[in-house]
N, C-alpha and C positions, 0 to 999 in steps of 0.2 A: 565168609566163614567167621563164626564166634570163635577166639580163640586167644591165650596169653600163650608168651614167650621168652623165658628168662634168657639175662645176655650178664656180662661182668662175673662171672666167673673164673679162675683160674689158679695160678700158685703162688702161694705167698711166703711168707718167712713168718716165725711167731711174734707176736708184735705187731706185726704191720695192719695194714688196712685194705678193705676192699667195698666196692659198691656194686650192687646186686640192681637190676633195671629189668620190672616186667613189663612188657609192652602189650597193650589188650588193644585187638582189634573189634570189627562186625557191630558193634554198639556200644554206647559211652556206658561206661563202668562207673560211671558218678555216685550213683548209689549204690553201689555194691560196697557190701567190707570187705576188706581184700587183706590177704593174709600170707605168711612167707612159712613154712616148713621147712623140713631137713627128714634128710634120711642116711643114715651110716651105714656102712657094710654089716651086717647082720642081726641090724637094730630094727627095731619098729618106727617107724616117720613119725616126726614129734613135732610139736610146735614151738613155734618161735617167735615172731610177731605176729600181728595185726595191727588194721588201721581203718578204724567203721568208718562207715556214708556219714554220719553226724559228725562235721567236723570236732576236732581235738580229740578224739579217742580211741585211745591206744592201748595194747595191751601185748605185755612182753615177757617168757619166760624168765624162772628165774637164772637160769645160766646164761642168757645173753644182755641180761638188765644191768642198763650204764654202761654197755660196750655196742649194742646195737640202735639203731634209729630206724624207725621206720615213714615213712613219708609216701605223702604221694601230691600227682598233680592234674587233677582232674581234666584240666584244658585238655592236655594232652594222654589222658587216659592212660597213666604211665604209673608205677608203684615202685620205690624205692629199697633197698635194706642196704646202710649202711654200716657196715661191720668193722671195728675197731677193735685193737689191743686183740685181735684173733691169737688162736691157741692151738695147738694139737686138736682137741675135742671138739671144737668148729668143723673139722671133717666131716665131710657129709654132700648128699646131693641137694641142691635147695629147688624147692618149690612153690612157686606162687600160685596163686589161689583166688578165686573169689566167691564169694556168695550169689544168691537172685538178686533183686534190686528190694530194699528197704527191709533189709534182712534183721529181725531181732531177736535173734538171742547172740550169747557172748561170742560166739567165733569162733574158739577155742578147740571145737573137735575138727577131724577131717572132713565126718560126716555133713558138717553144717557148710561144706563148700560143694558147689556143683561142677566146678570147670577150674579145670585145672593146665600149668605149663609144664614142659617137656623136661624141666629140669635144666640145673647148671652146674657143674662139679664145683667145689671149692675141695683146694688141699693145703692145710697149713703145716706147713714144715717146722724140726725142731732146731 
């Protein structure tokens, strides 16, 4: 089965850190751009990173920019979000994501991803 998996999730204090790990099975995700979302209790699912097939390009909200990283490792068909100095407004379900393979346009809507994971809570406390 084609499928991602987010893992690293859970509670944190405001301030702290956490790292977010999607794991893509059924075929190498090398060229896909792969992307992380969030979703809040009674919000609409937003975006927050990505990270295209053409290595170095990235592209990150402005509310998570210089506190988030996004990463991945192709070998192991695995995608990153490293979340820093997290906040209250970091709440949210996150979502990773990917595109088809040699996807070109920006990444940036839901719509431009096909396969999606199951989600991982993050709660940052005050």
């Amino acid at each position: 089965q084609v499928q991602l998996v987010e893992s690293g999730g859970g509670l944190v204090q405001a301030g702290g850190s956490l790292r977010l790990s999607c794991a893509a099975s059924g075929r190498t995700f090398s060229s896909s751009t792969m992307g992380w979302f969030r979703q809040a209790p009674g919000k609409e699912r937003e975006f927050v990173a990505s990270i295209h097939w053409i290595p170095g390009r990235t592209t990150y909200a402005d509310s998570v920019k210089g506190r988030f990283t996004i990463s991945r490792d192709s070998a192991k068909n695995t995608v990153f979000l490293q979340m820093d100095s997290l906040n209250a407004e970091d709440t949210a379900v996150y979502y990773c994501a990917a595109t088809r393979p040699l996807y070109s346009g920006s990444a940036y809507y839901s719509n431009d991803y096909y396969l999606w994971g199951q989600g991982t809570q993050v709660t940052v406390t005050s």
